[in-house]
DRENPA-3360 file (N, C-alpha, C; in nm, 2 decimals, always signed):
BEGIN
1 = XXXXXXXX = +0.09/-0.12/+0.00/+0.00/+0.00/+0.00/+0.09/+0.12/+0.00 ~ +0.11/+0.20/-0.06/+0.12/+0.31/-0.11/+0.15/+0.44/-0.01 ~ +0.22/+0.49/+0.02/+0.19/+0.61/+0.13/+0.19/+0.73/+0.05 ~ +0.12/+0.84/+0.11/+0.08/+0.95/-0.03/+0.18/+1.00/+0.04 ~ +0.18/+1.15/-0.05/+0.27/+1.21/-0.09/+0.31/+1.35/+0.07 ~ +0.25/+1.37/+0.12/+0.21/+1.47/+0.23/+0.26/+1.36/+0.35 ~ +0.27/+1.23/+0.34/+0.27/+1.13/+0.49/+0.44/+1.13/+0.48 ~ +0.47/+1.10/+0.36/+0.64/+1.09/+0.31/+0.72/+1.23/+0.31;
9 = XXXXXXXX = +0.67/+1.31/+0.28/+0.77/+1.46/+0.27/+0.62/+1.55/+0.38 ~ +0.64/+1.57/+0.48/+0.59/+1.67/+0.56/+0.56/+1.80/+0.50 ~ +0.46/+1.85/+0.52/+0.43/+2.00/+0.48/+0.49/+2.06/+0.60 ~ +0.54/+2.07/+0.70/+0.58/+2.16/+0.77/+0.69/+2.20/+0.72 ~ +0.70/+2.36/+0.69/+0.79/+2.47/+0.65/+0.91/+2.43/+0.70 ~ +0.93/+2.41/+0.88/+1.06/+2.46/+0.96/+1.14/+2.31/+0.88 ~ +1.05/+2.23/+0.89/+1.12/+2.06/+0.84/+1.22/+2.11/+0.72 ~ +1.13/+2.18/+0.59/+1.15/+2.18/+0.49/+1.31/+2.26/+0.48;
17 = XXXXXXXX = +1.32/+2.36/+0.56/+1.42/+2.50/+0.56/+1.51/+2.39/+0.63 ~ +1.55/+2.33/+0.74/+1.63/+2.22/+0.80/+1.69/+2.11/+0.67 ~ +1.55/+2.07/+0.62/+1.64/+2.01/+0.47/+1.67/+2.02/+0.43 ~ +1.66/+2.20/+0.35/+1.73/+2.24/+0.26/+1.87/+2.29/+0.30 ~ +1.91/+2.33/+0.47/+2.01/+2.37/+0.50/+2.08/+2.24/+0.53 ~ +2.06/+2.09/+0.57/+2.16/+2.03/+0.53/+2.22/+1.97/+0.45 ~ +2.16/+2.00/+0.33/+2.18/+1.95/+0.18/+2.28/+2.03/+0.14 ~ +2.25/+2.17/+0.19/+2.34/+2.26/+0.14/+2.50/+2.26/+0.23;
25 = XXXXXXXX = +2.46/+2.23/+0.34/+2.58/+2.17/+0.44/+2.70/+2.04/+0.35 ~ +2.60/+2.00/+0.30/+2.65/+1.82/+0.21/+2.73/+1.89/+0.10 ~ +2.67/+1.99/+0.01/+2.70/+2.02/-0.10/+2.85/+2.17/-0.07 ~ +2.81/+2.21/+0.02/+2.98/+2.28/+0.06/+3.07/+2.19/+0.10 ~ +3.03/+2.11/+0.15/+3.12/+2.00/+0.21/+3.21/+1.93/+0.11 ~ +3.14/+1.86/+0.02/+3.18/+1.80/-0.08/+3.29/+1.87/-0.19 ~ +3.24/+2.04/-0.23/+3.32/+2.16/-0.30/+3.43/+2.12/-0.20 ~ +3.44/+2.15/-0.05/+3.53/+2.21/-0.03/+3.67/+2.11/+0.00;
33 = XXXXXXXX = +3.59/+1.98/+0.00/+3.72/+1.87/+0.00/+3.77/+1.85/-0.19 ~ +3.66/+1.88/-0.24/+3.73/+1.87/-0.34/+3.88/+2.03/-0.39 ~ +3.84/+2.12/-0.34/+3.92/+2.21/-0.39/+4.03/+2.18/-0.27 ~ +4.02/+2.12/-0.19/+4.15/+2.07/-0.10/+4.23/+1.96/-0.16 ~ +4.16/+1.87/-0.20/+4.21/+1.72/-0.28/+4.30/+1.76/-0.34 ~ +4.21/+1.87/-0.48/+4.31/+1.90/-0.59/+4.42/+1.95/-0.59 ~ +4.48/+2.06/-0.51/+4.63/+2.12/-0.45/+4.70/+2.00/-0.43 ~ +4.66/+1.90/-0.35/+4.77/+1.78/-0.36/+4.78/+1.70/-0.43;
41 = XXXXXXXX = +4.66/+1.69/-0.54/+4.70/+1.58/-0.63/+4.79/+1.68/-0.71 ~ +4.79/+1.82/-0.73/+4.86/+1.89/-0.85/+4.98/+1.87/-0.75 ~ +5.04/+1.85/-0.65/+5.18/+1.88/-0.58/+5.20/+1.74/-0.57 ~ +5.11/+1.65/-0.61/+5.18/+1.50/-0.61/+5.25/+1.46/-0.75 ~ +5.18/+1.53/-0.83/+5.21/+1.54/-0.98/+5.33/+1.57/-1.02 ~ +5.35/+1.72/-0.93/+5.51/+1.80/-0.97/+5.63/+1.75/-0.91 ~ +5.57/+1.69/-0.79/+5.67/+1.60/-0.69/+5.72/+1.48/-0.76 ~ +5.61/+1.40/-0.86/+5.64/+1.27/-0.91/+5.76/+1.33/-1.06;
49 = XXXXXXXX = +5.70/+1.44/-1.15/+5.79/+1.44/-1.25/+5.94/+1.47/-1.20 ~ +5.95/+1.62/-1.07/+6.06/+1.63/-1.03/+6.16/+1.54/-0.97 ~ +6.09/+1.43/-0.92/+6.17/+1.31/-0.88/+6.27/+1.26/-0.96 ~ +6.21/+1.26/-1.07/+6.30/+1.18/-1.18/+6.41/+1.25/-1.22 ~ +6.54/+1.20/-1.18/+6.67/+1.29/-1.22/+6.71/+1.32/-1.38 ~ +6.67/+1.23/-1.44/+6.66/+1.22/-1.61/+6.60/+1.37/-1.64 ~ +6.48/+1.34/-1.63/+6.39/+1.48/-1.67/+6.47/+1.60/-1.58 ~ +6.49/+1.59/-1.50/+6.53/+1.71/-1.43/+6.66/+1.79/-1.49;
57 = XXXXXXXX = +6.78/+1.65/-1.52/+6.89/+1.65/-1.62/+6.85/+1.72/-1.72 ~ +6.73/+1.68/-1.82/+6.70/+1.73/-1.95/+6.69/+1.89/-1.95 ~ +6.59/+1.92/-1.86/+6.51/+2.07/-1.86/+6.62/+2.17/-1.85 ~ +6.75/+2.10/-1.76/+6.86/+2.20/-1.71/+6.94/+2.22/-1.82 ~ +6.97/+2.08/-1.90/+7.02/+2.14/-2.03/+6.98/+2.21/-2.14 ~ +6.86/+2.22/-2.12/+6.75/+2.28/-2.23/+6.75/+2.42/-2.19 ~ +6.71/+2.48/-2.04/+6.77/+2.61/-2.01/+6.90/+2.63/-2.02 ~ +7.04/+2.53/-1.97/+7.13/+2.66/-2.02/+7.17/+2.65/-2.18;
65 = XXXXXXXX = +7.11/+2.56/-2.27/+7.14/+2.56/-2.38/+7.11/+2.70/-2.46 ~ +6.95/+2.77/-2.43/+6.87/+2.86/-2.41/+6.95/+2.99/-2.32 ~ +7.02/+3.00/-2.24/+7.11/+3.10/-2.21/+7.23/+3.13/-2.26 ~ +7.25/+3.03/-2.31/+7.41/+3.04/-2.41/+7.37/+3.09/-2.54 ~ +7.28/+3.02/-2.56/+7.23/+3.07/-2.76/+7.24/+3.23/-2.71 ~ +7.13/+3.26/-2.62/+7.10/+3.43/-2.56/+7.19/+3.52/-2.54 ~ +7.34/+3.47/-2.52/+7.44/+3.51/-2.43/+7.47/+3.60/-2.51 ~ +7.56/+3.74/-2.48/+7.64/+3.78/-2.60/+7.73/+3.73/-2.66;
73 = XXXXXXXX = +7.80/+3.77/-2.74/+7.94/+3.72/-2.82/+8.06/+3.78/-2.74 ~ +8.08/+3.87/-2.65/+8.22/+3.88/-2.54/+8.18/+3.77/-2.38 ~ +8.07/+3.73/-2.42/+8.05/+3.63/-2.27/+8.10/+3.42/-2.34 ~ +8.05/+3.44/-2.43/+8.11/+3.33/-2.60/+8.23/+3.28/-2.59 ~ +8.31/+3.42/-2.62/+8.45/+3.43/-2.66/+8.54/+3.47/-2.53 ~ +8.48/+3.47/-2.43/+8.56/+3.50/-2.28/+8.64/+3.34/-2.26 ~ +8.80/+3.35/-2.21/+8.85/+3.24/-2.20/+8.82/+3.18/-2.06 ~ +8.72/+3.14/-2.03/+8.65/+3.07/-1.89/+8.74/+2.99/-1.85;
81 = XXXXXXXX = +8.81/+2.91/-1.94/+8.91/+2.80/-1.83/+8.99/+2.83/-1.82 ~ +9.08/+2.90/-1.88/+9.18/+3.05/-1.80/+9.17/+3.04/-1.72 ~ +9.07/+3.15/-1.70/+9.05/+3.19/-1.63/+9.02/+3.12/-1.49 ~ +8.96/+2.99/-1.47/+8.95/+2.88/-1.36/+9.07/+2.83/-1.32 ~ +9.17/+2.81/-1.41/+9.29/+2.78/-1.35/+9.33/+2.88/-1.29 ~ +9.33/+3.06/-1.34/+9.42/+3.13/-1.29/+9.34/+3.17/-1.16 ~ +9.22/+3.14/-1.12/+9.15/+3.16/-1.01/+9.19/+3.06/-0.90 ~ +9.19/+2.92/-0.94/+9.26/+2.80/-0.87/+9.38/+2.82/-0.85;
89 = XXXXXXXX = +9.48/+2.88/-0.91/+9.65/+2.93/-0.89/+9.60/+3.02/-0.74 ~ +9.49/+3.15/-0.79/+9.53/+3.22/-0.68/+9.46/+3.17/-0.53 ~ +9.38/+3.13/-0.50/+9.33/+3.02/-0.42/+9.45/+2.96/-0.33 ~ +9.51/+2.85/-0.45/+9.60/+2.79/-0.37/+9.70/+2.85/-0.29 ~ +9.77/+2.98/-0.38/+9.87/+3.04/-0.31/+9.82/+3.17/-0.19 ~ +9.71/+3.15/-0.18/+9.70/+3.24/-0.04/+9.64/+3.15/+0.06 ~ +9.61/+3.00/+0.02/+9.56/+2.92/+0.12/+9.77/+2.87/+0.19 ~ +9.85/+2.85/+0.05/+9.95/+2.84/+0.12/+10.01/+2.94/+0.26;
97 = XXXXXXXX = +9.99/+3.11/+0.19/+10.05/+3.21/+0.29/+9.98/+3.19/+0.42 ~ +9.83/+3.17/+0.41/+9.77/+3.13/+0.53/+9.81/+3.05/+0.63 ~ +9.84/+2.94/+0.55/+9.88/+2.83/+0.64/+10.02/+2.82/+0.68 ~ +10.09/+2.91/+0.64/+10.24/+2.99/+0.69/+10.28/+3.05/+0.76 ~ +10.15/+3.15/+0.76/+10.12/+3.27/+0.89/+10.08/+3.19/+1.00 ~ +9.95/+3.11/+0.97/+9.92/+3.04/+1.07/+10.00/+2.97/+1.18 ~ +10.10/+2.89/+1.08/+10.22/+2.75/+1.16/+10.29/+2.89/+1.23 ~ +10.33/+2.98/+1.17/+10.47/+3.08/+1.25/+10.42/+3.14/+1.36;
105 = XXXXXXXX = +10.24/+3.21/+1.35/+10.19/+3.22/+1.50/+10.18/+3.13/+1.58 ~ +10.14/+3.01/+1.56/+10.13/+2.91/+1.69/+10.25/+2.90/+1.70 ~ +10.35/+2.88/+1.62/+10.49/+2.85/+1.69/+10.56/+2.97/+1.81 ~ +10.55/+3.08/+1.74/+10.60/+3.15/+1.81/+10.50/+3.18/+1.94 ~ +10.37/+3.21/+1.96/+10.28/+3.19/+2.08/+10.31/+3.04/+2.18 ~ +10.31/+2.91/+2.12/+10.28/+2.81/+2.19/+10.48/+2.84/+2.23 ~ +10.59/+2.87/+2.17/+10.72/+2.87/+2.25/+10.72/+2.96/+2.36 ~ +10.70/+3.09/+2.34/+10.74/+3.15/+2.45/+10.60/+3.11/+2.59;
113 = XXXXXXXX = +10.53/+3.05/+2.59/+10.41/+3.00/+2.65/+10.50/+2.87/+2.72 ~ +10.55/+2.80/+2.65/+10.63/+2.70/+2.67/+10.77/+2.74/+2.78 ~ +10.87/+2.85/+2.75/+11.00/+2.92/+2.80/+10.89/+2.94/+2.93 ~ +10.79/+3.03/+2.95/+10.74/+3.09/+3.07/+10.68/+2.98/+3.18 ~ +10.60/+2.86/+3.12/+10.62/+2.76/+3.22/+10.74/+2.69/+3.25 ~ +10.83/+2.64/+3.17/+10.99/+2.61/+3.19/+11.06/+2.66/+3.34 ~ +10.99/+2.83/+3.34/+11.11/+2.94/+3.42/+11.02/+2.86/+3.54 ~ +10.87/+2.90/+3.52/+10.80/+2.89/+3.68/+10.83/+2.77/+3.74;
121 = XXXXXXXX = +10.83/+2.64/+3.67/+10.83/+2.50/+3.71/+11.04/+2.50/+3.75 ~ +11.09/+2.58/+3.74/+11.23/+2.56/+3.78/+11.30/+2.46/+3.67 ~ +11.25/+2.50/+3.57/+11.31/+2.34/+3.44/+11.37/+2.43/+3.33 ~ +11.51/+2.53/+3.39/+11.56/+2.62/+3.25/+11.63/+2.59/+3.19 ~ +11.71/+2.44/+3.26/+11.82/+2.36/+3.15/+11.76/+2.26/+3.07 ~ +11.62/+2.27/+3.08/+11.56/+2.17/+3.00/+11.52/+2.28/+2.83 ~ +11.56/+2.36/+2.87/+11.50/+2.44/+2.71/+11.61/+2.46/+2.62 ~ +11.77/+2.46/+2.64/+11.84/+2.45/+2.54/+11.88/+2.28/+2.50;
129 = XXXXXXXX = +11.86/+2.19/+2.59/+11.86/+2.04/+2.56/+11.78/+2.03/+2.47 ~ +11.65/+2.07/+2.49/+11.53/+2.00/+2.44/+11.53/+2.05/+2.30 ~ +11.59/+2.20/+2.28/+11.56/+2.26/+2.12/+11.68/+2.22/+2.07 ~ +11.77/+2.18/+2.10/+11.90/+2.10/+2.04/+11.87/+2.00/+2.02 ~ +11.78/+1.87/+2.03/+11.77/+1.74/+2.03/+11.65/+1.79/+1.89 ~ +11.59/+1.88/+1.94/+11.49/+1.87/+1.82/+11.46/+1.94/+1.68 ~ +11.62/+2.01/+1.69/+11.71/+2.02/+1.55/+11.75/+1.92/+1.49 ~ +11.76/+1.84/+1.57/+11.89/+1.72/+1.50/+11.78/+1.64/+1.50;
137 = XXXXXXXX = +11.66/+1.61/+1.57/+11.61/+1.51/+1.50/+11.49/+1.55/+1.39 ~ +11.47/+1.68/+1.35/+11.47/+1.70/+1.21/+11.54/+1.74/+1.08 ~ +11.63/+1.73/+1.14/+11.74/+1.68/+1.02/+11.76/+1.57/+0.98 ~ +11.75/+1.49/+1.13/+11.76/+1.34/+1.10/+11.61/+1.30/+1.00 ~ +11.53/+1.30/+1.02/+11.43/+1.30/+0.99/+11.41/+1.28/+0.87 ~ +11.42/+1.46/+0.84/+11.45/+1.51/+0.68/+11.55/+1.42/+0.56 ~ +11.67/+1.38/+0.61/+11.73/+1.29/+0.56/+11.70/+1.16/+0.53 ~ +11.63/+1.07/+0.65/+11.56/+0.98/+0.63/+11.42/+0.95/+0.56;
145 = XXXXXXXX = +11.37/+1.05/+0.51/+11.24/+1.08/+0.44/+11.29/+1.09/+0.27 ~ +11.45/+1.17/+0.28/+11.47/+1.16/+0.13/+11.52/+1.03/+0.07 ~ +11.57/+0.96/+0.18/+11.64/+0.84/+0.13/+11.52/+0.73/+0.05 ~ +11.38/+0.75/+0.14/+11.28/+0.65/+0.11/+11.21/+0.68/+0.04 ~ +11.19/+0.81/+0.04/+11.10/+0.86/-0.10/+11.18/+0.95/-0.20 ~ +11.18/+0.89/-0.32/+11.27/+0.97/-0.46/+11.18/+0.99/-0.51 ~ +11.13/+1.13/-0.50/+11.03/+1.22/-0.64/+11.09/+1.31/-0.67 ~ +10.99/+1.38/-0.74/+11.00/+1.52/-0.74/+11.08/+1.61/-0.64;
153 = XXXXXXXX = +11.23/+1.71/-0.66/+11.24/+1.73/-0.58/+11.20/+1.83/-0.47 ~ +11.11/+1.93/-0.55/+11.08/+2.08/-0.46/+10.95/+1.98/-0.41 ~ +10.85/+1.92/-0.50/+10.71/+1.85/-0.43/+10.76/+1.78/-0.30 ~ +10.86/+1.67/-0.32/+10.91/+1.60/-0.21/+10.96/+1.66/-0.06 ~ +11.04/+1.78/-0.14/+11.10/+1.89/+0.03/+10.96/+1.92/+0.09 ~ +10.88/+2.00/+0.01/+10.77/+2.03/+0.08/+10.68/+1.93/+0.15 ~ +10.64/+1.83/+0.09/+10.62/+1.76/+0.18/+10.66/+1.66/+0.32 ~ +10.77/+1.70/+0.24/+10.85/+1.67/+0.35/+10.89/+1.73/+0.49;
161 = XXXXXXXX = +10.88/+1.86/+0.46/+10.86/+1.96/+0.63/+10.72/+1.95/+0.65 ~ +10.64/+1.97/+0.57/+10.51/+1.91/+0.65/+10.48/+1.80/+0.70 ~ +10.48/+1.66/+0.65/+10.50/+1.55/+0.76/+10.58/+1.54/+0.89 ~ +10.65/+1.64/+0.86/+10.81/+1.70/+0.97/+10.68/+1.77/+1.10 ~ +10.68/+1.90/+1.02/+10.63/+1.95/+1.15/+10.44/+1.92/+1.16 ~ +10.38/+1.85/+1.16/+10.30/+1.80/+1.18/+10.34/+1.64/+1.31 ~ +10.40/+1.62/+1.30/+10.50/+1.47/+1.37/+10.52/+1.56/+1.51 ~ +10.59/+1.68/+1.53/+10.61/+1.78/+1.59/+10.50/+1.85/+1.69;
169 = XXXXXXXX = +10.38/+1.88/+1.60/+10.27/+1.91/+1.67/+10.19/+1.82/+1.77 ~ +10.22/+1.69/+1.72/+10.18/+1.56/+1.79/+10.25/+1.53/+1.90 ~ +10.35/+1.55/+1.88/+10.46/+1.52/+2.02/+10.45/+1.67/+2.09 ~ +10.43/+1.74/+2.08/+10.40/+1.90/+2.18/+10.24/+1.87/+2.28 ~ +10.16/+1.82/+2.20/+10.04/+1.77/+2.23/+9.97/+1.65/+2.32 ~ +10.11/+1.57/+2.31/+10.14/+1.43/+2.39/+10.22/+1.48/+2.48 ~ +10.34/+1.55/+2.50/+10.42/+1.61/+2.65/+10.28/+1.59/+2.72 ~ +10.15/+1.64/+2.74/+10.11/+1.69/+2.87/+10.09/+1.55/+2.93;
177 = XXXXXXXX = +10.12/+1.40/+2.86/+10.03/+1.32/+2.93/+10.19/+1.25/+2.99 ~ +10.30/+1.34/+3.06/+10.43/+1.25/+3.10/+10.44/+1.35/+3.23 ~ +10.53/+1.28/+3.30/+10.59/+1.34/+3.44/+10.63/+1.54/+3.38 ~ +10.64/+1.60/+3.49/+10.64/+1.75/+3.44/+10.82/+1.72/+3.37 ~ +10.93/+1.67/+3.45/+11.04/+1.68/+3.35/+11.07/+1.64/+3.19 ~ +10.96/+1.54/+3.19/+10.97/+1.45/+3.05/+10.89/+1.57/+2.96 ~ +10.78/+1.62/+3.05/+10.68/+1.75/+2.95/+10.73/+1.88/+2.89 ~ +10.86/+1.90/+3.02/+10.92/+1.98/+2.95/+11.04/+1.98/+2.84;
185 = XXXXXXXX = +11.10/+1.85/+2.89/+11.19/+1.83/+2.73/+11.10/+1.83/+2.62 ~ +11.00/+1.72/+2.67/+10.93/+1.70/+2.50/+10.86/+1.85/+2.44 ~ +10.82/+1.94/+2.51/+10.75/+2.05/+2.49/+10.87/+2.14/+2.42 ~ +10.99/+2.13/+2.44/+11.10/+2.22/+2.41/+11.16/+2.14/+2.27 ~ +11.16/+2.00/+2.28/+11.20/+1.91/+2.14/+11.18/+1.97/+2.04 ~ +10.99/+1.98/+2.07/+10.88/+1.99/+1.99/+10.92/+2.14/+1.87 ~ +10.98/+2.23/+2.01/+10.98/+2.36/+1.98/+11.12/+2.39/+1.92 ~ +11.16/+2.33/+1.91/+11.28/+2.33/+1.85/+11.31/+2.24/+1.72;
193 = XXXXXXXX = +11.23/+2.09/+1.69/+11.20/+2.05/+1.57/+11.17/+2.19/+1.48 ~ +11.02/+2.25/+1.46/+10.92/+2.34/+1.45/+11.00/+2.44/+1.41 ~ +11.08/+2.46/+1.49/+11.20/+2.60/+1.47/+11.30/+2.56/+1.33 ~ +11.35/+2.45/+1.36/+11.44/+2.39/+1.24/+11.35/+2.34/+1.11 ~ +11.24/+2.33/+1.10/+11.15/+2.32/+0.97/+11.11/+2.45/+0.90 ~ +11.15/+2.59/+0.99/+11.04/+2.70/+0.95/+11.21/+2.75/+0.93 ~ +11.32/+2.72/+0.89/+11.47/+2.73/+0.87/+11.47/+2.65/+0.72 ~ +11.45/+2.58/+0.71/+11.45/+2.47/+0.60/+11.35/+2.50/+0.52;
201 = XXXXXXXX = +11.26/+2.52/+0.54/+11.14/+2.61/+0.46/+11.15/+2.72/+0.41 ~ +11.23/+2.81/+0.53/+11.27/+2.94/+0.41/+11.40/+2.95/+0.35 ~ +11.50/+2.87/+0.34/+11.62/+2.80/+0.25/+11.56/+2.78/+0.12 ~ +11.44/+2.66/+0.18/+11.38/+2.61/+0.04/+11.32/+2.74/-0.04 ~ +11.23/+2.83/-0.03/+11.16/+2.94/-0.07/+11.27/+3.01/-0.12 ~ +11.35/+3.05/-0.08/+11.49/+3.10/-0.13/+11.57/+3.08/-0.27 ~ +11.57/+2.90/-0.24/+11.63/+2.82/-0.34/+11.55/+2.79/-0.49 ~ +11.40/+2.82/-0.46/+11.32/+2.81/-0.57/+11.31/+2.92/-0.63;
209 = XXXXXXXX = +11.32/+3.05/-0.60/+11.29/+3.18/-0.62/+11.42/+3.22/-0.73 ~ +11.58/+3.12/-0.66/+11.69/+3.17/-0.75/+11.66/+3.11/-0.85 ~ +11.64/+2.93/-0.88/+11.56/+2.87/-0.98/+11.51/+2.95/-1.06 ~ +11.43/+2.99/-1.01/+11.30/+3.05/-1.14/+11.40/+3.18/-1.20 ~ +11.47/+3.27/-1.10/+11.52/+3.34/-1.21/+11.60/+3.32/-1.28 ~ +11.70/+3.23/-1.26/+11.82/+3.15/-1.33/+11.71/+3.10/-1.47 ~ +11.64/+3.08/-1.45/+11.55/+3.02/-1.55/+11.50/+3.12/-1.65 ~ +11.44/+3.21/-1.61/+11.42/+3.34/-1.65/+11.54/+3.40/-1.77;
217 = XXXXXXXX = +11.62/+3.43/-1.67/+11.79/+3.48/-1.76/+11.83/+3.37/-1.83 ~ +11.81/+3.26/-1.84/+11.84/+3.17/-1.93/+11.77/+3.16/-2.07 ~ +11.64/+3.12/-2.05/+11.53/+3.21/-2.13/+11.52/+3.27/-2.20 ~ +11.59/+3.43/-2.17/+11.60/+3.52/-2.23/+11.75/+3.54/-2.31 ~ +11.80/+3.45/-2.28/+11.96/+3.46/-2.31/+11.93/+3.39/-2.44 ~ +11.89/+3.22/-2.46/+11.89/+3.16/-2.57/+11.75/+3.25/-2.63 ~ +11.68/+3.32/-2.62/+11.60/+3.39/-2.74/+11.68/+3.43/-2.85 ~ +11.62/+3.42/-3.00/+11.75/+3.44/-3.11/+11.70/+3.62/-3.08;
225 = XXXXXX = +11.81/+3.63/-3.10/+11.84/+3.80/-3.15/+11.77/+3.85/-3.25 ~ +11.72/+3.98/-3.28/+11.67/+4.03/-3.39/+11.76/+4.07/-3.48 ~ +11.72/+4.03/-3.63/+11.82/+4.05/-3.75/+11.82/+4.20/-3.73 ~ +11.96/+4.24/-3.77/+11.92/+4.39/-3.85/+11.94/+4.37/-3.98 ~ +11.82/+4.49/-4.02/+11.77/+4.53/-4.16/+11.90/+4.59/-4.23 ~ +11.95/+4.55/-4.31/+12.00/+4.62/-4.45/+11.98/+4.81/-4.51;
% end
């Protein structure tokens, strides 16, 4: 049997306005997850192509391919690798002066730091022993480093005071863990190896410097002479 039409949908108004405001509740509801959805599905999208290092590879060479065609003709014809090398030349030689300045401050700070505990602790004949022993055993050293390694000779010196006084820094570093007499020989050794490397280092700088000019004036000596004209 049948239920009419008035039994199934109420005529009361308030009913009607309650239905139509939850429908419309449904219908914002639904908009508004969808305009939420779609931001992530579009950022899932951009996430998935960007993932791929291929594509990413391509697009990069496709723009700077696209900035180069653009470029002018003095950005073209500019010698860029030159120029990288002469940038890497200057790089390296002020990381050298750095690390020159650097070794000659701590040397000369951690010695007299060293002399001033020597005096207080009553240990002043331990500071000409200690920097005598540790002249001679970077000499010794140095000699024994040339015998086992045959290169290059300026590559080899240099590295060769640097394994030197690095060996040096380690044994200045280890004194603190001996009786206070043994701390202060080895602290004075130390300071006296360190002393005789930064001697030998500038001999060596010396000896390169005559090199290069001897080289220079040689150079210039076998250039042929210009004819004279008739």
């Amino acid at each position: 049997m049948a239920l009419p039409a008035y039994a199934v949908f109420p005529s009361n108004p308030k009913f009607q306005i309650k239905l139509f405001k939850n429908q419309g509740c449904q219908i914002y509801r639904q908009s508004h997850v969808y305009h939420r959805a779609s931001p992530m599905c579009s950022m899932k999208v951009r996430m998935t192509y960007f993932s791929d290092p291929n594509k990413i590879k391509s697009q990069l060479n496709i723009v700077r391919e696209r900035l180069w065609e653009t470029a002018p003709s003095t950005v073209k014809t500019f010698p860029w690798k030159k120029a990288e090398n002469i940038l890497l030349e200057q790089l390296l030689f002020l990381g050298k002066k750095v690390l020159k300045w650097a070794f000659i401050s701590f040397f000369i700070l951690s010695s007299i730091a060293d002399v001033i505990f020597s005096i207080a602790r009553s240990q002043e004949l331990m500071i000409p022993i200690g920097l005598l022993v540790g002249c001679l055993m970077t000499d010794f050293l140095k000699e024994t480093l040339h015998e086992l390694f045959h290169r290059s000779k300026e590559k080899n010196s240099e590295s060769q005071l640097v394994g030197i006084s690095c060996f040096f820094i380690l044994v200045k570093f280890i004194s603190s863990c001996f009786s206070l007499r043994m701390q202060v020989f080895l602290m004075h050794v130390a300071n006296g190896g360190l002393m005789q490397v930064l001697w030998l280092w500038r001999n060596l700088v010396q000896e390169n410097d005559m090199n290069s000019e001897e080289s220079s004036l040689t150079g210039l000596d076998t250039s042929p002479a210009p004819v004279a004209e008739e």
